[in-house]
C-alpha positions in Angstrom: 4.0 17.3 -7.3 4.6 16.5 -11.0 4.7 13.0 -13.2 9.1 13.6 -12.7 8.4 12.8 -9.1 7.5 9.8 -9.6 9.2 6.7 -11.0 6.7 4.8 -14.2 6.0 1.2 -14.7 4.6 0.3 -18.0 1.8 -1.5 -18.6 2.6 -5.4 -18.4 2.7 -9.0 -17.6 4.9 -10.4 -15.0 5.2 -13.7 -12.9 3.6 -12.9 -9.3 4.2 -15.1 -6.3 6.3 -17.8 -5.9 6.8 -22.0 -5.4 8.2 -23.6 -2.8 8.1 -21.3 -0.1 5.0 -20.5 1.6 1.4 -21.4 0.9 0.2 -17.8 1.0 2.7 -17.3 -2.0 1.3 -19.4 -4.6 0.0 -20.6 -7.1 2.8 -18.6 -8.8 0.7 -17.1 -11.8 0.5 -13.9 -14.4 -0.7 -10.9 -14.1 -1.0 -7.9 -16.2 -1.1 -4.3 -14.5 -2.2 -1.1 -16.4 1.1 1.8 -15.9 0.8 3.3 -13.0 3.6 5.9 -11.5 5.1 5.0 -8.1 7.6 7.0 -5.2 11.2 6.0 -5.5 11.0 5.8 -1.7 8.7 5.2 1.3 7.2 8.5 2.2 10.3 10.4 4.4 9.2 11.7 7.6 9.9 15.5 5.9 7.1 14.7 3.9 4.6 13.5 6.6 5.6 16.1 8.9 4.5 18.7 6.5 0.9 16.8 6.0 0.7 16.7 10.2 1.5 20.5 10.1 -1.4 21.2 7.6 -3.9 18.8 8.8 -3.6 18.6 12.5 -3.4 14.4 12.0 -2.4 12.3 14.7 1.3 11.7 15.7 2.1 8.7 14.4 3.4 6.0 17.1 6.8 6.8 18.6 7.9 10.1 16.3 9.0 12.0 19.0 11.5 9.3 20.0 15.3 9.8 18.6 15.7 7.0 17.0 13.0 8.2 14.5 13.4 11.5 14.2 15.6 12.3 11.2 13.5 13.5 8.4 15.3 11.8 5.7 13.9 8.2 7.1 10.9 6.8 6.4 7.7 7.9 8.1 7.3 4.8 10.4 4.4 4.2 13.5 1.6 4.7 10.7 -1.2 2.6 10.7 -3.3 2.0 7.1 -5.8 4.5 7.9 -2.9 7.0 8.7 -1.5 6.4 5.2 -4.4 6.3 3.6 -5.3 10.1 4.7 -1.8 10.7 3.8 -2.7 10.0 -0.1 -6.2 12.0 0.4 -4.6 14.9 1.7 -1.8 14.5 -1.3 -4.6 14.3 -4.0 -5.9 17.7 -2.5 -2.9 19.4 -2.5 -1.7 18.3 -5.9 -4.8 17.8 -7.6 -3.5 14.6 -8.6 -5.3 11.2 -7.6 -2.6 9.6 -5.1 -3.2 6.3 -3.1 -1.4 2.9 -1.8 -0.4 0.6 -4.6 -2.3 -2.6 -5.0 -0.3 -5.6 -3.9 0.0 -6.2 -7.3 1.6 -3.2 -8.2 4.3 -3.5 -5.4 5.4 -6.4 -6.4 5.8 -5.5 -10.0 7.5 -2.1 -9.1 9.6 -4.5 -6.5 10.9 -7.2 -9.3 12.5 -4.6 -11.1 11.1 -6.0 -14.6 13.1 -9.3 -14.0 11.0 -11.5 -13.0 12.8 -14.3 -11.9 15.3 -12.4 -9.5 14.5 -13.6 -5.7 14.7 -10.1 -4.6 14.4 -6.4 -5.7 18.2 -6.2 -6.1 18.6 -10.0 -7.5 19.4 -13.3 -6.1 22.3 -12.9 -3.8 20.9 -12.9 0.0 20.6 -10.1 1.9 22.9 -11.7 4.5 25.5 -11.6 2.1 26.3 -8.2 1.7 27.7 -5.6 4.0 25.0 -2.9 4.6 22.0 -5.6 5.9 25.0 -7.2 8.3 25.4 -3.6 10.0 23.1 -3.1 13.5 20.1 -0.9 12.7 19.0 0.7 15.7 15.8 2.1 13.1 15.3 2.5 10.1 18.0 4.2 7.4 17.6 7.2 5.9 16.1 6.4 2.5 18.1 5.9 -0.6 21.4 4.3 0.9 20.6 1.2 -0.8 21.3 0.9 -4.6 18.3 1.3 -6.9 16.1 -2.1 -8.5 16.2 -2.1 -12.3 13.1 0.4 -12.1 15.5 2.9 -9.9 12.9 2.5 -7.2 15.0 2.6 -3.8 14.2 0.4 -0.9 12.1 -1.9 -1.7 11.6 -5.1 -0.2 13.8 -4.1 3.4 13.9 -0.8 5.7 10.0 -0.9 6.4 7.2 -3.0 5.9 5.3 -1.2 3.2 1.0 -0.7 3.4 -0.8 -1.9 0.2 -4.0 -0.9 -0.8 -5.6 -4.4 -0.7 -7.5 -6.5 1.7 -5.6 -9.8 2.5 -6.2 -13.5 2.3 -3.9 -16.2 2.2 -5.8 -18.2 -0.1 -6.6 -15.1 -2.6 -3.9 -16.1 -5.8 -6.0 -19.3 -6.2 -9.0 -16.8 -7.4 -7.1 -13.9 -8.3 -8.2 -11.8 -11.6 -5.5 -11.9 -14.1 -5.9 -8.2 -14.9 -5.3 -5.4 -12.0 -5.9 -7.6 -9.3 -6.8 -5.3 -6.5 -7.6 -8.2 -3.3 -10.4 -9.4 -1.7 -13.6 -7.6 -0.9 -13.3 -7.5 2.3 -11.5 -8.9 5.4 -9.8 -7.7 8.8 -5.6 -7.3 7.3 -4.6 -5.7 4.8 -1.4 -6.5 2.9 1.6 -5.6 3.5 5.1 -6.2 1.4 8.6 -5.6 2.1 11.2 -6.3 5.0 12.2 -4.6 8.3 14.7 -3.2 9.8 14.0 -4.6 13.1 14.1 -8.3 11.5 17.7 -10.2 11.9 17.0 -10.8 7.9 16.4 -7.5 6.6 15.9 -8.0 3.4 12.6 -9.6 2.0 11.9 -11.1 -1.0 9.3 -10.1 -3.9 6.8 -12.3 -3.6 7.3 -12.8 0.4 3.7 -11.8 1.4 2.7 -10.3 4.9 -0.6 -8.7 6.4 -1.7 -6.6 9.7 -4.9 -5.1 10.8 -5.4 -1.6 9.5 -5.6 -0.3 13.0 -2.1 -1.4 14.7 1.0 0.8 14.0 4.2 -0.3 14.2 7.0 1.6 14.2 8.9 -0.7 11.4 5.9 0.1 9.2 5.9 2.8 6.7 4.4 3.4 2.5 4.8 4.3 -0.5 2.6 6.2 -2.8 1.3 5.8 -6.6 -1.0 7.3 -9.3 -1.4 7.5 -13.3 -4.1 4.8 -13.2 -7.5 4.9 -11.9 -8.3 4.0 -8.7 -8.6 0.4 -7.2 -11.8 -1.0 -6.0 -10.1 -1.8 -2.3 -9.6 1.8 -1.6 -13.9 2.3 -2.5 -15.2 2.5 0.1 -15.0 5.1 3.3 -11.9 5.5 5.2 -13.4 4.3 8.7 -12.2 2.3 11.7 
């Protein structure tokens, strides 16, 4: 993998969170994150099939069913852990340092560099066009919604998207304003973006949600990053 496969976000401030919509979202303050390099999609179930076929890893939950299985969608049924080896197993076999992106980072990445926009995409609802009205019987194959200002596909609907961080609703009220990387600890860790299997499929930037490591779900997928060092939440050992 080279630095063309991935999409860069310069080094910046931007507005994270929100008002007026849910506790866990606020205060809305600024934050400055050093450039990183980010996927234009979620990792494609191509791509995880070929890290199962070198590493033996566990099936993730529900592959072998149909409604899963074509390799241009995301890699769903993954739990944190799962994606987590994932971006191991990538830094091994690129020799370049791969992992989650911090909450932070996602939703930077997400706006798009306009900070204001509800959504990746704008303000318009995703109700309100055509292609989030359609029944989704699982996810769609990535890319066949229109690029954010970034030309990152996808982000903020299709899957629920696995952060590096630890989560806590009340964590904005403490949070660094430099590369904010989460709590210390805790039992969820973050995770950004809507689902397909939601009636609103679309989520927007600052909409926060968490899950334990542990569960996988098969409207849960990631995304992967690197070009800046790594983040304190992904420290310490990968164990359940």
């Amino acid at each position: 993998m080279k630095d063309a496969a991935f999409i860069e976000i310069p080094a910046g401030w931007f507005w994270m969170g929100s008002e007026g919509h849910y506790a866990w979202e606020s205060p809305r303050h600024r934050v400055f994150v050093d450039r990183f390099l980010i996927s234009p999609t979620t990792v494609t179930r191509r791509e995880y099939a070929s890290f199962i076929e070198d590493t033996g890893h566990p099936l993730p939950e529900d592959w072998l069913e149909p409604q899963f299985s074509d390799p241009d969608q995301p890699a769903v049924g993954v739990n944190w852990f799962d994606a987590i080896a994932y971006c191991e197993w990538m830094s091994r076999k690129t020799r370049i340092p791969c992992r989650l992106p911090t909450e932070a980072e996602w939703e930077r990445a997400c706006r798009g560099g306009v900070d204001d926009a509800q959504y990746a995409w704008g303000n318009d609802p995703p109700e309100s066009f055509e292609y989030f009205r359609r029944k989704w019987s699982g996810p769609r194959r990535v890319g066949e919604w229109r690029p954010n200002g970034f030309g990152i596909l996808n982000m903020g609907e299709n899957v629920h998207e696995w952060c590096l961080d630890w989560y806590a609703p009340d964590y904005y009220a403490a949070s660094p304003p430099e590369n904010p990387a989460g709590p210390e600890n805790g039992t969820r860790r973050v995770s950004r973006g809507g689902s397909w299997r939601h009636q609103v499929k679309g989520s927007r930037a600052a909409h926060r949600s968490s899950l334990p490591p542990e569960f996988r779900y098969t409207d849960y997928g990631f995304r992967v990053v690197t070009g800046a060092e790594a983040r304190r939440s992904s420290d310490s050992p990968v164990t359940r």
